[in-house]
C-alpha beads as a LAMMPS data file, in Angstrom:
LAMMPS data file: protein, C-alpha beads

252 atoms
251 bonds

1 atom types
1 bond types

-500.0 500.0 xlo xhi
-500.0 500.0 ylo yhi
-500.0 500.0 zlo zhi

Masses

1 110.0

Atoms # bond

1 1 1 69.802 125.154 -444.856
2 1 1 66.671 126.585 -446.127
3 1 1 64.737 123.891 -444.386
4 1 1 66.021 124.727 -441.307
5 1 1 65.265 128.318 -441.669
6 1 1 61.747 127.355 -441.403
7 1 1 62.645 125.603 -438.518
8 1 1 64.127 128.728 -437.291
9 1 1 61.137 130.763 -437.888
10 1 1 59.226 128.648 -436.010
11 1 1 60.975 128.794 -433.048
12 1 1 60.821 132.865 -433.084
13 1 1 57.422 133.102 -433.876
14 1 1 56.868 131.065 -430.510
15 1 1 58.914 133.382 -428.627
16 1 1 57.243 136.363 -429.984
17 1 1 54.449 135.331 -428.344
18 1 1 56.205 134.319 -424.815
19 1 1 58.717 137.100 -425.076
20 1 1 57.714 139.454 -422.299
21 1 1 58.345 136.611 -419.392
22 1 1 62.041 136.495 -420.219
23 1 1 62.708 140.137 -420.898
24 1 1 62.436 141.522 -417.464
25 1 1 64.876 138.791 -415.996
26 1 1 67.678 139.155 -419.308
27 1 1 67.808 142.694 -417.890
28 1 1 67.129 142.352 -413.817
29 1 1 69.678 139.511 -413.611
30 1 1 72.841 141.275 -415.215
31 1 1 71.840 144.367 -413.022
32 1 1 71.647 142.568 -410.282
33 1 1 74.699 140.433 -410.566
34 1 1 76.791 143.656 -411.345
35 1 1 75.998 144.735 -407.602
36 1 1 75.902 141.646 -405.722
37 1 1 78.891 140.486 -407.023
38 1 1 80.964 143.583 -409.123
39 1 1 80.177 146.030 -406.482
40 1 1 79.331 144.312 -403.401
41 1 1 81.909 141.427 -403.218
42 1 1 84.456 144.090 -404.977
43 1 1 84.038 146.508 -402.170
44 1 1 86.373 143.836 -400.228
45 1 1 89.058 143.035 -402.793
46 1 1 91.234 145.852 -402.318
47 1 1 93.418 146.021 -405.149
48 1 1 91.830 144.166 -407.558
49 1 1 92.724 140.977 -409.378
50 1 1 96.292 141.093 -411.362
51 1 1 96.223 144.863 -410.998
52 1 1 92.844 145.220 -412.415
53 1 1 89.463 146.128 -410.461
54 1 1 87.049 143.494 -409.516
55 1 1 84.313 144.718 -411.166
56 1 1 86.388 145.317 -414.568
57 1 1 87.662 141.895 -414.253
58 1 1 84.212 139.715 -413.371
59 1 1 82.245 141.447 -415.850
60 1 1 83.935 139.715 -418.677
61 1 1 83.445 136.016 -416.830
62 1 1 79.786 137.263 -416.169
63 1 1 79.251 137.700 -419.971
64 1 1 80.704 134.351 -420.440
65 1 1 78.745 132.383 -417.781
66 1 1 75.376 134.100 -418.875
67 1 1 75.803 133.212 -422.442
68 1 1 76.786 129.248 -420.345
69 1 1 72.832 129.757 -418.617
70 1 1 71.048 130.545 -421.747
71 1 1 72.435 127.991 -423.622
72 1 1 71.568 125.412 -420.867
73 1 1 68.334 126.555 -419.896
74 1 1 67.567 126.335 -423.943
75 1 1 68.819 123.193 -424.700
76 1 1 67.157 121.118 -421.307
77 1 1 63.783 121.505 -420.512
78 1 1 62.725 122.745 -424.124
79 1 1 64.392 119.852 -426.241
80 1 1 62.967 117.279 -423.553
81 1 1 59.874 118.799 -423.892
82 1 1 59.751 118.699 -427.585
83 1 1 60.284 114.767 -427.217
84 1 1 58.295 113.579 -424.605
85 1 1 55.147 115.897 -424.090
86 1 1 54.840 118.415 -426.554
87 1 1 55.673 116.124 -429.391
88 1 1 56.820 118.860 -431.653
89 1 1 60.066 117.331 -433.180
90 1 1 57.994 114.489 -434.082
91 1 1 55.516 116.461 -436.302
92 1 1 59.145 118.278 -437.535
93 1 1 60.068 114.717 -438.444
94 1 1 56.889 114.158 -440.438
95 1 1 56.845 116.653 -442.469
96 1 1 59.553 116.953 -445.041
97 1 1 62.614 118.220 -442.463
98 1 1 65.976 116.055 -442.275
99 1 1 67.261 115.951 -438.645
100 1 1 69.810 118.299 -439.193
101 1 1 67.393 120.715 -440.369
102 1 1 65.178 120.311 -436.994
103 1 1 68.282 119.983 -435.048
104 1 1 69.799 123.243 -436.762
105 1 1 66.988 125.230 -436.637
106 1 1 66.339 124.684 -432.637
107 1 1 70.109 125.380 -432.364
108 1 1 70.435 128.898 -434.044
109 1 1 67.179 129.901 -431.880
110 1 1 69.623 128.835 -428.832
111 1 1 72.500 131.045 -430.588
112 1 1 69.986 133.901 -430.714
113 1 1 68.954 133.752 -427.094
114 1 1 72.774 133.132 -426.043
115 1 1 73.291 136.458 -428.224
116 1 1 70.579 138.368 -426.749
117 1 1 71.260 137.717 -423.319
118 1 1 75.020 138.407 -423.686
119 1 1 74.565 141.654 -425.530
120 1 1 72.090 142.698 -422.640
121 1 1 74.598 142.042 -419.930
122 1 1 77.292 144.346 -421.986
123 1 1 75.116 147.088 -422.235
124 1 1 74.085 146.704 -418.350
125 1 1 78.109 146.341 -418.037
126 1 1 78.543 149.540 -420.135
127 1 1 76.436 151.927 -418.003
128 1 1 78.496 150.844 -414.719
129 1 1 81.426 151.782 -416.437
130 1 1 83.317 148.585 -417.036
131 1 1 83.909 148.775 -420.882
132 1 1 87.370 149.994 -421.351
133 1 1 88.157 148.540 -424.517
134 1 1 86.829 148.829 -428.431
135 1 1 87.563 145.115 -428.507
136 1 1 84.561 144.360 -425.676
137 1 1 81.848 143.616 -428.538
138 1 1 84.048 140.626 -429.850
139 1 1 82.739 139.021 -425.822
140 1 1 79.252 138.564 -428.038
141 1 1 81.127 136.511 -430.396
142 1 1 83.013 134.521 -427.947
143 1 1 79.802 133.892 -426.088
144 1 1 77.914 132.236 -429.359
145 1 1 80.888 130.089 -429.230
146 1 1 80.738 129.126 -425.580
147 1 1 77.271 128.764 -425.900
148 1 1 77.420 126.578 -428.457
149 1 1 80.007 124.804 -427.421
150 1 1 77.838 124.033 -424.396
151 1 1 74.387 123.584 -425.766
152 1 1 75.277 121.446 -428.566
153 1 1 76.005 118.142 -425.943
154 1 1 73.570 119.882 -423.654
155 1 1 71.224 119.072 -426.270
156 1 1 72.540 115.529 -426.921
157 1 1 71.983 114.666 -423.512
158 1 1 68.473 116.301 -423.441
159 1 1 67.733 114.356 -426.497
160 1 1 68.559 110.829 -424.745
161 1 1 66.590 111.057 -421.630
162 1 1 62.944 110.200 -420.903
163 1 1 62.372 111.826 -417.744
164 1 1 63.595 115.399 -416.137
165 1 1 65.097 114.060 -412.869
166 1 1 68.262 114.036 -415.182
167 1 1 68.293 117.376 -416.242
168 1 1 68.514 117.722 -412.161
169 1 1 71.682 116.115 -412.516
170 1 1 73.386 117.776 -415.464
171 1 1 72.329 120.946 -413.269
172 1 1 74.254 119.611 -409.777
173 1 1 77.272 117.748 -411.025
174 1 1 77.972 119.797 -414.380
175 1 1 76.583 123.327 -414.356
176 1 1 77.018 124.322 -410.886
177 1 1 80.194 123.119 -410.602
178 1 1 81.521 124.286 -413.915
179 1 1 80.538 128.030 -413.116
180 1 1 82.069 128.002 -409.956
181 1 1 85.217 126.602 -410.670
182 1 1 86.052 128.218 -414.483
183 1 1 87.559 131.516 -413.698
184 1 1 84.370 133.222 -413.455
185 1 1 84.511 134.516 -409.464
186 1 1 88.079 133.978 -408.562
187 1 1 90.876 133.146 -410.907
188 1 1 91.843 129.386 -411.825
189 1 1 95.098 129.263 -410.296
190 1 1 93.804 129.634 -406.580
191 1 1 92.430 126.087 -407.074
192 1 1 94.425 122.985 -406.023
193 1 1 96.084 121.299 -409.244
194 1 1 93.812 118.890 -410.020
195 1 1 90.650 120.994 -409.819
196 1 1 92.980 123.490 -411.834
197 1 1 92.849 120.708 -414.532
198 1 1 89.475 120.136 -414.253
199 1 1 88.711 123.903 -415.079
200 1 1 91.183 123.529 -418.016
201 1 1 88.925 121.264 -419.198
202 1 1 85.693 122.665 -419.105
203 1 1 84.570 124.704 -421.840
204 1 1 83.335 127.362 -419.965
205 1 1 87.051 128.654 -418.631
206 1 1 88.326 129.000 -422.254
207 1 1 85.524 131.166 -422.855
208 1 1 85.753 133.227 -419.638
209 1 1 89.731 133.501 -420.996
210 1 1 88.545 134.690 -424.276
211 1 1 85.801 137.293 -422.747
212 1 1 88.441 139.016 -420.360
213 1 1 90.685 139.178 -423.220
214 1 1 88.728 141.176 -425.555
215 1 1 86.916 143.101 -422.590
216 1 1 90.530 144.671 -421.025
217 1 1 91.640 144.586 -424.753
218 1 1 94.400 142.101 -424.482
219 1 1 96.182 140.121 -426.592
220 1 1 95.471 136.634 -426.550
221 1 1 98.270 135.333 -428.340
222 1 1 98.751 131.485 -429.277
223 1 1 96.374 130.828 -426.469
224 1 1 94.049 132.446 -428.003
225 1 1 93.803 130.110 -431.237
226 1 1 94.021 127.322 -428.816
227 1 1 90.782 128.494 -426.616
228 1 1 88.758 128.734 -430.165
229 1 1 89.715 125.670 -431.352
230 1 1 89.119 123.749 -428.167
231 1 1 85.762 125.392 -428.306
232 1 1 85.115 124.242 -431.623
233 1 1 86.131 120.519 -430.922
234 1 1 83.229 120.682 -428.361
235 1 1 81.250 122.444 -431.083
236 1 1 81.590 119.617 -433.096
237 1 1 81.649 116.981 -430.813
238 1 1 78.225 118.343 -429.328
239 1 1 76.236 118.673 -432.834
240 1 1 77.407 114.848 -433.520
241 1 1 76.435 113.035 -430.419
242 1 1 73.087 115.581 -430.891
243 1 1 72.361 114.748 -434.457
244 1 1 73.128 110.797 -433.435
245 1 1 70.681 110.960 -430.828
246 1 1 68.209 112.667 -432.662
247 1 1 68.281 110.231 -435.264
248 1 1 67.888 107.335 -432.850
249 1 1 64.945 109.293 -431.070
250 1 1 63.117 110.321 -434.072
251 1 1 63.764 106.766 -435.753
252 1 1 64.515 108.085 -439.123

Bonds

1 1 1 2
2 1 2 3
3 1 3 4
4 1 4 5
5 1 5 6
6 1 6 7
7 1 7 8
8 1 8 9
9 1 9 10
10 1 10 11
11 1 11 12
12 1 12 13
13 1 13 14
14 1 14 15
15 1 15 16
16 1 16 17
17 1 17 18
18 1 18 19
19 1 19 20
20 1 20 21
21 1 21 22
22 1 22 23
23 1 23 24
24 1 24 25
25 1 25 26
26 1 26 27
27 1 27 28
28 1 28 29
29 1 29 30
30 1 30 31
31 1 31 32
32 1 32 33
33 1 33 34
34 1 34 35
35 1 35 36
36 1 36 37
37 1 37 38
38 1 38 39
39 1 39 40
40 1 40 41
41 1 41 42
42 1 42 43
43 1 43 44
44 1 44 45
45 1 45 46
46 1 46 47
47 1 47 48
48 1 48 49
49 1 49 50
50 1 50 51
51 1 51 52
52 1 52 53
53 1 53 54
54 1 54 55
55 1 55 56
56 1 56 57
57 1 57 58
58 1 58 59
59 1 59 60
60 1 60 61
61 1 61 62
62 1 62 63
63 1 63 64
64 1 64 65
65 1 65 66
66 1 66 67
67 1 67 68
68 1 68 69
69 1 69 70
70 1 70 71
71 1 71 72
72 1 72 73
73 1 73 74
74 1 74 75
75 1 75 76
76 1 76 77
77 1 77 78
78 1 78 79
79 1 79 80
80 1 80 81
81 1 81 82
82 1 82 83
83 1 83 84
84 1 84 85
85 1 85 86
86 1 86 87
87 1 87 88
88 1 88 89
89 1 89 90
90 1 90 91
91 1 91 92
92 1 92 93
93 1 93 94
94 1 94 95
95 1 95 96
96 1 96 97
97 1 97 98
98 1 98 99
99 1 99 100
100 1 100 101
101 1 101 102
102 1 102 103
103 1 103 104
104 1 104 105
105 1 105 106
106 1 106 107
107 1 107 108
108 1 108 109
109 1 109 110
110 1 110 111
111 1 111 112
112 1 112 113
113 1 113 114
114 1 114 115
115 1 115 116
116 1 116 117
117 1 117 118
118 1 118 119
119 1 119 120
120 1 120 121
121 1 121 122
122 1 122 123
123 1 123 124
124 1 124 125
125 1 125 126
126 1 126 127
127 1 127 128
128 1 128 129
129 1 129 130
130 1 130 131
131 1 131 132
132 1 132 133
133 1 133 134
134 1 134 135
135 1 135 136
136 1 136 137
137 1 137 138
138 1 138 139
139 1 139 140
140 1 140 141
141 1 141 142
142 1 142 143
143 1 143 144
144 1 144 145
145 1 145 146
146 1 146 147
147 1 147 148
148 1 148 149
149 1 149 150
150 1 150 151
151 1 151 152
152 1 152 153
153 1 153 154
154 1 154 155
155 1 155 156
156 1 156 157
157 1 157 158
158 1 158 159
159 1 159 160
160 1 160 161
161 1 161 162
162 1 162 163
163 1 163 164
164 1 164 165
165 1 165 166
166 1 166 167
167 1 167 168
168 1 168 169
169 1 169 170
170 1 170 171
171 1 171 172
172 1 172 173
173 1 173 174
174 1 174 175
175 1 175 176
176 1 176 177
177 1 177 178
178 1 178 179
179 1 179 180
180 1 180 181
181 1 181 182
182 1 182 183
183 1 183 184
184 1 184 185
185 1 185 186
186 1 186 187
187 1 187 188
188 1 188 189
189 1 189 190
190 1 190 191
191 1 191 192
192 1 192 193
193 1 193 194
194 1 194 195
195 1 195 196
196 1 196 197
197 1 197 198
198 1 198 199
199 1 199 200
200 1 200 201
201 1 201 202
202 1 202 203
203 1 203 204
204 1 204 205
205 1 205 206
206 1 206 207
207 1 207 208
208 1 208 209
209 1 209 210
210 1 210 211
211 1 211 212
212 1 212 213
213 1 213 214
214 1 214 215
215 1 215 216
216 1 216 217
217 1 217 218
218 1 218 219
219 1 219 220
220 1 220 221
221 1 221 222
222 1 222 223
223 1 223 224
224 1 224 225
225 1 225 226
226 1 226 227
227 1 227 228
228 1 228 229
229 1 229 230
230 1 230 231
231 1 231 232
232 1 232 233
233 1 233 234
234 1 234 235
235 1 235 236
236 1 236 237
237 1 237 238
238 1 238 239
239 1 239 240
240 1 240 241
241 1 241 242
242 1 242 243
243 1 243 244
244 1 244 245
245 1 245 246
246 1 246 247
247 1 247 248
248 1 248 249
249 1 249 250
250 1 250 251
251 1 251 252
């Protein structure tokens, strides 16, 4: 753990240096998401969804799907580059760093950037006047889970390609379509029943669930558990197939 603390540190003290080029979008994009889509397409939804205005009831599924964005633009380009140009887990690997302490320390950078974007949505989310609920900061948990959840095979996959033309399609077949169809815009049961089950699936609607939850300050009930848990399977499921692949990559 202490190991990849280091690891960690390394990773910030690059971004302190390249910080300024994302900190005008983490803010612009929530901004201008909240009119485009809270405002704009909520002008035309008289009534709201299940009682409750659009805006109130996207925000929580925008938290979500940001935290879904930083997690996958952190875990794609950045790990592949680390392998095949950059070379940096390589020199990780020669010095005296176990694969779970490179792979851990790249990973809680991710978690911070997944934090840091979510939390900058919530504010931009507070000052239009869609926090109603004490239980809205709990979103920032739910979206380190969902972005971990998500980043951790994200990174797997990263970790067992050789060329970016596959990170081009992770992008068309998995992201797009899992932020369209997860609850984000429009809510799951509109689909047709298989698609339905498709969102079911994807981790991405079981954190949207969670997000609207503790943004309208709702009890999840059993459902609840079962979102977490479901999340934490991928959680799992994502750091093993990652750690395998690192292994195989590095050659250790």
């Amino acid at each position: 753990m202490v190991a990849g603390a280091y690891v960690l540190e390394y990773h910030l003290v690059n971004y302190r240096r390249t910080w300024r080029s994302s900190a005008l979008s983490t803010l612009v994009m929530p901004l201008l998401t909240m009119l485009g889509f809270g405002v704009g397409v909520g002008s035309f939804v008289s009534g709201g969804v299940d009682g409750v205005p659009y805006l109130d009831w996207i925000v929580p599924g925008l938290i979500a799907s940001t935290a879904v964005q930083a997690a996958i633009g952190e875990a794609t380009w950045p790990v592949l580059s680390y392998f095949e140009w950059l070379k940096v887990y390589f020199a990780q690997a020669a010095a005296p760093l176990r694969v779970a302490d490179i792979l851990g320390g790249h990973l809680a950078f991710m978690l911070f950037r997944i934090l840091s974007s979510a939390a900058a949505f919530l504010v931009v989310a507070a000052l239009f006047g869609a926090v109603h609920s004490w239980w809205a900061p709990a979103t920032l948990v739910v979206s380190l889970l969902v972005g971990l959840a998500v980043a951790a095979p994200a990174v797997a996959y990263s970790a067992s390609i050789t060329s970016d033309s596959y990170l081009a399609i992770l992008m068309r077949f998995a992201v797009l379509p899992m932020s369209l169809f997860s609850g984000v815009f429009f809510p799951v049961d509109s689909l047709p029943v298989v698609l339905r089950w498709v969102a079911y699936a994807l981790p991405l609607w079981h954190g949207v669930e969670l997000s609207r939850d503790a943004m309208l300050g709702l009890a999840p009930g059993w459902l609840g558990l079962v979102h977490v848990v479901y999340l934490l399977i991928w959680c799992a499921a994502g750091w093993t197939l990652a750690h395998r692949c690192f292994r195989r990559r590095l050659a250790v």
